[in-house]
C-alpha positions in Angstrom: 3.3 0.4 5.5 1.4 1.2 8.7 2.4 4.9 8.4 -0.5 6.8 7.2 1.7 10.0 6.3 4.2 8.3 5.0 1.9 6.0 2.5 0.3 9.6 1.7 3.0 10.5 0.5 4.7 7.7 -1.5 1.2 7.4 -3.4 1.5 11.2 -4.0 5.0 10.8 -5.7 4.0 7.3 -7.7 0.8 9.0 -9.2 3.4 11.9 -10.4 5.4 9.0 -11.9 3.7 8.8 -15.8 6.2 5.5 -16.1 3.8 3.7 -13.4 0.8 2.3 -13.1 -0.9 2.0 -10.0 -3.4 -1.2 -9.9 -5.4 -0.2 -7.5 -6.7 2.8 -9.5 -6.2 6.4 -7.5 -5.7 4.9 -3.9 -4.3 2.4 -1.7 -5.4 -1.3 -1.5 -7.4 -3.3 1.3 -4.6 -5.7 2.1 -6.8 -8.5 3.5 -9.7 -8.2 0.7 -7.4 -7.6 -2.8 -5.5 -10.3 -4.6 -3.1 -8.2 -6.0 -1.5 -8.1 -2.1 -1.3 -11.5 -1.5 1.6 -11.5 0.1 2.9 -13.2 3.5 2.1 -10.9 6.6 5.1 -9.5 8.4 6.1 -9.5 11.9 6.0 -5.3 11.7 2.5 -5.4 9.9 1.0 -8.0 12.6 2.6 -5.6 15.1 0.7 -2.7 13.5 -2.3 -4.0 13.1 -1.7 -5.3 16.9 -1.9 -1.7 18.0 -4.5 -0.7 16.0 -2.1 0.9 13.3 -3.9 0.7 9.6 -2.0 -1.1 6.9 -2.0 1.0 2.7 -0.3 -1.6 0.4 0.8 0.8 -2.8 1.0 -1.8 -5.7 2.3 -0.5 -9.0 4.0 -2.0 -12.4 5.6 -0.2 -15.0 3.7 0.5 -18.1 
């Protein structure tokens, strides 16, 4: 997501979830530089990034 708030507070709710596991550790992932977000970009994230937005990937599996 390119909403800083809004990722804040998914990864708040996740981390309370003991039936997840979140692969980046405590935090959020660097899209470009992780493997685990290889994923195509998206017309809203180019747009972000465009206007400067950051971009927090939240990438969890069930344990």
């Amino acid at each position: 997501t390119d909403w800083e708030d809004y990722s804040a507070q998914m990864l708040e709710v996740l981390q309370a979830t003991e039936e997840l596991e979140n692969l980046h550790g405590n935090g959020f992932s660097d899209v470009m530089a992780n493997p685990l977000c290889e994923r195509p970009r998206t017309k809203f994230q180019a747009r972000g990034e465009r206007l400067g937005y950051g971009i927090w990937d939240l990438v969890y599996r069930r344990r």
